[in-house]
VOGU-3710 file (C-alpha; in Angstrom, 3 decimals, decimal comma):
1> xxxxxxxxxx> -63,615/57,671/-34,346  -59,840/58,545/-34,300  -60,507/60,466/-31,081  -62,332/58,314/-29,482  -59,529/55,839/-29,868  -57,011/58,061/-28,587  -59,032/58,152/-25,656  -58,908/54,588/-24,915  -55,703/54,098/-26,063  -54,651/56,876/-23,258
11> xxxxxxxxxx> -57,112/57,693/-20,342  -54,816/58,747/-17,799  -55,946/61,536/-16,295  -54,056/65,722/-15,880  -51,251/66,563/-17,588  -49,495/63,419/-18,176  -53,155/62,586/-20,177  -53,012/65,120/-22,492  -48,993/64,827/-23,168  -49,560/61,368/-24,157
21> xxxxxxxxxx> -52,841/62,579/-26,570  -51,582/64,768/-28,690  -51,570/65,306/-32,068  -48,451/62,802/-33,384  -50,712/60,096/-31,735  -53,595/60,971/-32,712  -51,768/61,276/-36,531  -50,430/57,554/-35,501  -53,641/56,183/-35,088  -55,274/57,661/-38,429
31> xxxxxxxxxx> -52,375/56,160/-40,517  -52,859/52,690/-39,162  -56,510/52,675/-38,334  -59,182/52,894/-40,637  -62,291/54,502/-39,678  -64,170/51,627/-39,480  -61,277/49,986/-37,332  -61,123/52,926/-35,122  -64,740/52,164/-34,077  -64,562/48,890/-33,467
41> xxxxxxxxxx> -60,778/49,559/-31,952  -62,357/52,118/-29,261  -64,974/49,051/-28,034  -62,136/46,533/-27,188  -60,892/45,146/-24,469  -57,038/45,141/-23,746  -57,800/41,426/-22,472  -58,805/38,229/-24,896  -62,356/37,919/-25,159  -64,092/36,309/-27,530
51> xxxxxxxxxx> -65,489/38,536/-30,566  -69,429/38,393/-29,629  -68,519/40,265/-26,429  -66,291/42,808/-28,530  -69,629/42,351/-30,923  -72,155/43,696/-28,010  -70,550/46,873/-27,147  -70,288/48,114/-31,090  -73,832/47,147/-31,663  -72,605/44,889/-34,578
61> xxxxxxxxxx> -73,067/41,309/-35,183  -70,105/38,901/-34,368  -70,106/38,003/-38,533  -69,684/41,658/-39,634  -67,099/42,520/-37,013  -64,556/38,996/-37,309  -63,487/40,281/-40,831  -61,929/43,640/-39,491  -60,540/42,107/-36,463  -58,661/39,859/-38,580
71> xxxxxxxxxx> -57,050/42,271/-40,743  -56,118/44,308/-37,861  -54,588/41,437/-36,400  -53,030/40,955/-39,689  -51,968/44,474/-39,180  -50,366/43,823/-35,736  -52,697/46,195/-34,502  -55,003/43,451/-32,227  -54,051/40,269/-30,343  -55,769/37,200/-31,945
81> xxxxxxxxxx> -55,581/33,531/-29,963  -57,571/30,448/-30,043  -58,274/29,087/-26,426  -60,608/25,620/-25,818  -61,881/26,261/-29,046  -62,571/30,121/-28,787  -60,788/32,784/-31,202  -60,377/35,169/-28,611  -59,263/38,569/-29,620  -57,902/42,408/-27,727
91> xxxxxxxxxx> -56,566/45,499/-28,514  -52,813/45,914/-28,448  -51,337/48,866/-26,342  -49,300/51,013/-28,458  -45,949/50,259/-26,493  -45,218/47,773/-26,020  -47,195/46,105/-28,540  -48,739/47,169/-31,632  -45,651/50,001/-32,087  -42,953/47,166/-32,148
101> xxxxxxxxxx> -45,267/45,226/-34,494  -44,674/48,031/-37,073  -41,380/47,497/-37,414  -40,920/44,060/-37,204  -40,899/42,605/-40,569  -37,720/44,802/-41,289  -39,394/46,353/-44,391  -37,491/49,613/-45,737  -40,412/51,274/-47,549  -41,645/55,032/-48,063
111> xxxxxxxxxx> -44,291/53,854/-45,940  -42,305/52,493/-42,571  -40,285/55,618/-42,899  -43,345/57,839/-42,744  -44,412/55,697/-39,823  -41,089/55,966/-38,082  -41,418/59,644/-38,184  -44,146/60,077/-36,898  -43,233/57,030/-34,029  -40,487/59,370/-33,502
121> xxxxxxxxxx> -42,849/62,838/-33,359  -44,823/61,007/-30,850  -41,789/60,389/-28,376  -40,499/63,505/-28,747  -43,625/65,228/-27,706  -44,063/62,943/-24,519  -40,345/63,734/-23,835  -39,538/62,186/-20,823  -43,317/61,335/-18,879  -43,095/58,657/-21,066
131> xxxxxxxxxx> -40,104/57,542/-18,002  -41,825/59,228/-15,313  -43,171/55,905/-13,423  -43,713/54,207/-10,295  -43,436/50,511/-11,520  -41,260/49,978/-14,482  -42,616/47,528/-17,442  -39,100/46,373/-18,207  -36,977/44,418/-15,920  -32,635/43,605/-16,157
141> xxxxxxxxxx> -31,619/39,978/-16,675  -28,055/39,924/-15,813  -25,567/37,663/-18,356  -26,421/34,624/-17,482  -21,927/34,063/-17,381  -21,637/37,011/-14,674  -23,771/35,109/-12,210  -22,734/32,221/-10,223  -25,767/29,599/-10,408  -26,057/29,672/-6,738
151> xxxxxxxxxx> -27,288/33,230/-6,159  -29,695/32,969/-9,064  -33,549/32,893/-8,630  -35,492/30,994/-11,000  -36,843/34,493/-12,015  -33,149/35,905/-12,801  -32,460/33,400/-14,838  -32,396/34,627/-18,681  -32,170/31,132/-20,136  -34,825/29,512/-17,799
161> xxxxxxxxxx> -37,411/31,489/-19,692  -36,192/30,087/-23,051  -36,320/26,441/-22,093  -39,253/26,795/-19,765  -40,716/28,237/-23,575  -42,895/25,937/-25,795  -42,876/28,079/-28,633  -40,353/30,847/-29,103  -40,400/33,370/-32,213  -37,414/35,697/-33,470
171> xxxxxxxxxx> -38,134/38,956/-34,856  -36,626/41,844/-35,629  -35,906/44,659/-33,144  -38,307/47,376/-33,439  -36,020/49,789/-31,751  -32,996/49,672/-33,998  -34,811/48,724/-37,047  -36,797/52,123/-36,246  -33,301/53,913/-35,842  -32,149/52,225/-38,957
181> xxxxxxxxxx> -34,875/53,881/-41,122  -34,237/57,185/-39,897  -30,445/56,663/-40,437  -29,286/56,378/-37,269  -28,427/52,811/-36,202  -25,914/51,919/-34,039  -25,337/48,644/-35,795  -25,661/46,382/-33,397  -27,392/43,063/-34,128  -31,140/43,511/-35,423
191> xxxxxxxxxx> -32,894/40,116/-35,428  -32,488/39,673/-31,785  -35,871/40,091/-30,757  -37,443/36,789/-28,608  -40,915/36,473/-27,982  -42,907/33,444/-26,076  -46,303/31,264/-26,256  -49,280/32,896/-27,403  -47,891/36,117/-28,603  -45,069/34,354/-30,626
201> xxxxxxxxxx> -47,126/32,313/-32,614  -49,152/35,519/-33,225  -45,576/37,028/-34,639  -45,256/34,099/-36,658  -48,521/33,877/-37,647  -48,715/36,905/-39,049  -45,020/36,844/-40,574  -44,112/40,015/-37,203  -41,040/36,711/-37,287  -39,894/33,157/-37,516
211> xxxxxxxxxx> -40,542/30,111/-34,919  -37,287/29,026/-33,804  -36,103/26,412/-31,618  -34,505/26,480/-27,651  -30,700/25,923/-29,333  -31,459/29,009/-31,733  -32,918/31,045/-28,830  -30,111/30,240/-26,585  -27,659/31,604/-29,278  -29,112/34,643/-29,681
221> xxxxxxxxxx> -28,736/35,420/-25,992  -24,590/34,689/-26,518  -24,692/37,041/-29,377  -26,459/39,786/-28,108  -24,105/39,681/-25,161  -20,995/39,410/-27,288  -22,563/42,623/-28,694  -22,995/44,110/-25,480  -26,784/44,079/-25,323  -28,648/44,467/-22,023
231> xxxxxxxxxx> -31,204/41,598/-21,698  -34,628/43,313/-20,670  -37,989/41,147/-19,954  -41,264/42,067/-18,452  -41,194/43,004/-15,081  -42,950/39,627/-13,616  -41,688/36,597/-12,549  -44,303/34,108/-14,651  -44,724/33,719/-17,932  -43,097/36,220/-19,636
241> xxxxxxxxxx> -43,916/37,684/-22,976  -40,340/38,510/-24,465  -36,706/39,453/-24,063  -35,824/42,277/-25,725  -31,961/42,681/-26,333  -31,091/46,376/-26,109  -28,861/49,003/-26,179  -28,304/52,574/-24,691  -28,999/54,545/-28,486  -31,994/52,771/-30,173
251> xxxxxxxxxx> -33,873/51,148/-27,709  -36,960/53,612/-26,384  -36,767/51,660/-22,549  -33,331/52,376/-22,270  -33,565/55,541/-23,352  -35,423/57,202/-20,087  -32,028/56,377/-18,938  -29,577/57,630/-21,201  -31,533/60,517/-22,655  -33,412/61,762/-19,910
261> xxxxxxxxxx> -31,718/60,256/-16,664  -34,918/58,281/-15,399  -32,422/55,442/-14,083  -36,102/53,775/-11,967  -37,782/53,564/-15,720  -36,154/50,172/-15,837  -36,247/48,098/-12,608  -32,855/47,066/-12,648  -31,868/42,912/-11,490  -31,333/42,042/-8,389
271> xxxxxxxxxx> -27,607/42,540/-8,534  -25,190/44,940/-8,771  -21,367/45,461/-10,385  -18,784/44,909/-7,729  -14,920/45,817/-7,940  -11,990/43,863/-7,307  -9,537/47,304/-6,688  -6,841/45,458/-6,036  -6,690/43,862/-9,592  -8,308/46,661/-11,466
281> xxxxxxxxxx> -6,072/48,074/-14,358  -8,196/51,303/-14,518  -8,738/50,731/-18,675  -11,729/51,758/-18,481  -13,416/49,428/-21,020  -16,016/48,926/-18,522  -17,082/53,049/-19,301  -17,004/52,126/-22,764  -19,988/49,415/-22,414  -21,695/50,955/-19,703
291> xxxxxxxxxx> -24,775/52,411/-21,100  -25,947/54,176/-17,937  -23,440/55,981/-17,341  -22,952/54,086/-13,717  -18,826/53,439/-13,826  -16,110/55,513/-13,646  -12,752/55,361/-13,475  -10,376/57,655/-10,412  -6,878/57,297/-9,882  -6,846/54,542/-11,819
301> xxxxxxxxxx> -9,327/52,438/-10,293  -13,091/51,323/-11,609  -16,090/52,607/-9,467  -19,184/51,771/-9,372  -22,626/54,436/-9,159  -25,450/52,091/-7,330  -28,092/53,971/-7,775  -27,432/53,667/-11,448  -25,975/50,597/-12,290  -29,046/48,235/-13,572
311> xxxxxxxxxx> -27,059/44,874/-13,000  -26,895/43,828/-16,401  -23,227/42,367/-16,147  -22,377/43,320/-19,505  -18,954/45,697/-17,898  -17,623/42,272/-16,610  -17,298/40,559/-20,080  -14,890/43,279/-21,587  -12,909/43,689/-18,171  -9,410/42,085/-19,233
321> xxxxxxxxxx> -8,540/41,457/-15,254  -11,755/39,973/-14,316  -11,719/42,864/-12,189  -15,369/43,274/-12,024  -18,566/40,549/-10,344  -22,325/40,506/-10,055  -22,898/40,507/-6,364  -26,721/40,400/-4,760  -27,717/43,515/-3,746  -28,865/43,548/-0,199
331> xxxxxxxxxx> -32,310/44,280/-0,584  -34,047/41,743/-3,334  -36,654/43,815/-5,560  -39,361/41,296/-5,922  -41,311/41,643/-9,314  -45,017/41,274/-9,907  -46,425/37,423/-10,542  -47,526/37,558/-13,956  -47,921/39,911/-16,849  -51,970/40,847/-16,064
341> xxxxxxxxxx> -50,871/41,414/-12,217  -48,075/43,909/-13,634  -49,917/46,150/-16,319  -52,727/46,459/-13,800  -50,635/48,224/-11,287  -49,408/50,255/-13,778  -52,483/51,148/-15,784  -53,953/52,173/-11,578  -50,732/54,215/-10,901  -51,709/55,983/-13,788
351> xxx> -54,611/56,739/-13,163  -54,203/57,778/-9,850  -51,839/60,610/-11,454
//
């Protein structure tokens, strides 16, 4: 049944396929599935659907089957959601989704260490495909202080997300919490992790995190950046899941840039770091916090790589001469509408491998 999982969980087709189901996933699956999960796991949807249609296709009755699902939700394995009256339930993708989950409550057991292990087998075997893609899931919100209000979009906005939110959850990050168990966290902020509306009262449903209000939310976002955390969302304009607040060592999105110089794995805002050279002491803070490697510093003067800076605006909050502005780019890279519109151009791109 394992198998047969793995399958679902990755049907892309040629080489990239097989990469991604090998034997660290397949190992993945067997420590947090149990067989009987695994066969009712490898029947579901990756939409909500209510659990007589998930019932059908395992040739099970809805009464037998609600039981598991609930424990794997428990698990933070499966999505679980009430709409008009319907406990709809799907299967989580392994990133991002049920992976983060994993990590989330912050527990430093034998057992999440043995998970992180083999979390951490598993990326090292898919190496960089894991970067190689045409539409990136993550998208740059710049620092919300870097951006004159004018020349932001409603979609740019980081905060507009927050208070456009009816229910917001904090969690932990998975990324450095992960690092942290296998002793090699940066120690930048961990409970920094926002997600919104159905999925966050899943998290705090299922103690993944804690409901918190707008204020709290809002003062996460001016600690992360004090901390020099890239704000990352879903790459969609509508309705977005969560903001992740990341850095260049732990997180696995930013990684494809720093590790394996996949600078299109993230789609980066729609601005980009400008230089005032006459001002410009050439201190070269701005390297410092530049994760991407998209600044340097010649004959005393700050500039600026393009094609790799992301737009994040997290160089101008350390530059002492206010030396350095978010200007538009001059091409705006539109994102998808909504989350379903987003993961189904990337789930056809790769299949079309």
């Amino acid at each position: 049944m394992h198998h047969e999982l793995l399958k679902h969980m990755f049907p892309f087709p040629g080489e990239k396929g097989r990469k991604f189901r090998n034997d660290a996933a397949l190992d993945i699956f067997k420590e947090l599935f149990t067989d009987d999960e695994a066969e009712i796991a490898s029947k579901m949807s990756f939409a909500p659907e209510p659990v007589e249609d998930i019932a059908a296709r395992v040739g099970r009755c809805a009464e037998e089957i609600v039981p598991v699902l609930d424990v794997m939700a428990e698990k933070g394995l499966v999505y679980s959601g009430e709409k008009a009256g319907v406990t709809r339930y799907c299967l989580l993708v392994l990133f991002p989704g049920m992976g983060e989950l994993q990590f989330m409550h912050g527990e430093e057991t034998p057992e999440k260490l043995k998970l992180a292990k083999m979390f951490d087998e598993f990326h090292e075997m898919v190496g960089e495909e894991m970067y190689v893609v045409d539409t990136p899931l993550p998208r740059v919100l710049p620092a919300q202080s870097q951006v004159p209000p004018a020349l932001v979009l409603p979609y740019e906005e980081v905060s507009k997300y927050i208070n456009d939110s009816n229910y917001i959850s904090r969690s932990i990050c998975y990324c450095r919490q992960h690092a942290k168990l296998l002793d090699r966290w940066c120690g930048r902020p961990l409970d920094v992790c926002l997600t919104f509306g159905p999925f966050a009262e899943l998290v705090v449903k299922h103690g993944f995190g804690e409901k918190i209000s707008t204020e709290e939310a809002l003062a996460v976002l001016d600690r992360t950046e004090e901390a020099g955390l890239v704000h990352l969302t879903e790459n969609c304009r509508e309705k977005v899941n969560f903001i992740c607040n990341c850095c260049g060592c732990c997180c696995y999105f930013m990684r494809g840039i720093t590790r394996y110089d996949k600078p299109q794995c993230v789609a980066s805002s729609n601005f980009l770091c400008s230089v005032d050279e006459a001002s410009c002491a050439g201190c070269e803070q701005c390297v410092e916090r530049c994760y991407v490697n998209a600044i340097s510093v010649v004959d005393d003067v700050a500039h600026v790589d393009a094609d790799r800076c992301i737009g994040c605006g997290l160089c101008g909050l350390v530059c002492p001469t206010e030396s350095l502005k978010l200007v538009r780019r001059a091409e705006e890279i539109v994102p998808k509408t909504n989350s379903k519109e987003l993961r189904a151009q990337i789930a056809m791109e790769a299949m079309q491998e």
